[in-house]
C-alpha positions in Angstrom: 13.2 -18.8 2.6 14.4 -21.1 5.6 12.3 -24.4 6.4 8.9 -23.4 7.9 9.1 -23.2 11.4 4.8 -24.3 12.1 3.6 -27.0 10.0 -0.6 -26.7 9.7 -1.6 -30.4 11.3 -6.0 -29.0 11.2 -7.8 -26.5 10.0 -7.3 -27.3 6.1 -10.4 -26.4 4.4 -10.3 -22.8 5.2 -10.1 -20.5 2.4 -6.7 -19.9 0.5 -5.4 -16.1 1.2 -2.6 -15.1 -1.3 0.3 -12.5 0.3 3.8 -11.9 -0.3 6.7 -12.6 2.0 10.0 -10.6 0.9 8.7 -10.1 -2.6 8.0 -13.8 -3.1 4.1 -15.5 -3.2 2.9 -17.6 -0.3 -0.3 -18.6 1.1 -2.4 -18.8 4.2 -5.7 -19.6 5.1 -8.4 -17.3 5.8 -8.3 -16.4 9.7 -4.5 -17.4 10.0 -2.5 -14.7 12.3 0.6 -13.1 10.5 2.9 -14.8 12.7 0.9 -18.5 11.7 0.7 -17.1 7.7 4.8 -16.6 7.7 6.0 -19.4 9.7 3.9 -21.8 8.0 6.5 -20.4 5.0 9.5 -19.9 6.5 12.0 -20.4 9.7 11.5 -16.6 11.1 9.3 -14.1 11.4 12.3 -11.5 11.0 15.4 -10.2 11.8 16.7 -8.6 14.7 17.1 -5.1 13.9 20.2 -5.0 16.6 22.1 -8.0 15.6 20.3 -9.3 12.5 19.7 -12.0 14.6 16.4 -14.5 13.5 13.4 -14.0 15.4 9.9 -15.9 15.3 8.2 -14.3 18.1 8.4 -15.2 22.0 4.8 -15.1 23.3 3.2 -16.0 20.6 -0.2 -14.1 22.3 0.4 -10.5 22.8 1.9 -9.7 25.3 6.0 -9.5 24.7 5.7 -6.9 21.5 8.6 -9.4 20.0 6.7 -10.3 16.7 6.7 -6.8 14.8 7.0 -7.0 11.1 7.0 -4.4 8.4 5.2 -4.1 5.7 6.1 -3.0 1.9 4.6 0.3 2.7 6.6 1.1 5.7 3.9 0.2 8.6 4.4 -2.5 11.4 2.2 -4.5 12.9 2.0 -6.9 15.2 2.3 -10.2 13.8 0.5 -12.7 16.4 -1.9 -10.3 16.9 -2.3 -9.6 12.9 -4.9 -11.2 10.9 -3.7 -12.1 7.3 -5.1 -10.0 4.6 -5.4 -10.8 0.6 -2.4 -8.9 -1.1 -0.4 -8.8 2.5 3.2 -7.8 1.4 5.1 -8.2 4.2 9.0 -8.1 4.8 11.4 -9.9 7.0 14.6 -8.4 7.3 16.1 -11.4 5.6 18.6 -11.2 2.8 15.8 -10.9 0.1 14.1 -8.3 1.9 
């Protein structure tokens, strides 16, 4: 994974949610969006699915539909919108995807 994009400056004592990001552990804290869980990780949300491209949102509330992410299962979802869940295995595109 690329440099994390957000850096958490508040908020610390929240609860510690465990997901997966391309097959690999992270962590979040309860009542982080997707978009906050993975780019507190990593430099991108995903990859353009034109141009392969990084993306990491544009918004960042709703309302440009840029922020989709897949899931291991197959569904997307909405990443700024998304609250992290325990077990999340999400996927990025990205060459370990």
């Amino acid at each position: 994974m690329s440099e994390p994009l957000f850096h958490r400056v508040a908020e610390q004592h929240r609860a510690v949610v465990q997901f997966t990001l391309d097959g690999q552990l992270a962590s979040a804290l309860a009542g982080d969006t997707v978009l906050t869980a993975v780019l507190t990780q990593s430099g991108q949300l995903r990859r353009n699915e034109f141009s392969g491209a990084p993306r990491a949102g544009f918004c960042l509330m709703g309302a440009c539909q840029d922020c989709w992410m897949q899931t291991a299962t197959g569904e997307r979802l909405r990443a700024c919108s998304t609250f992290i869940a325990p077990g999340m295995a999400l996927l990025s595109g990205g060459a370990s995807a």
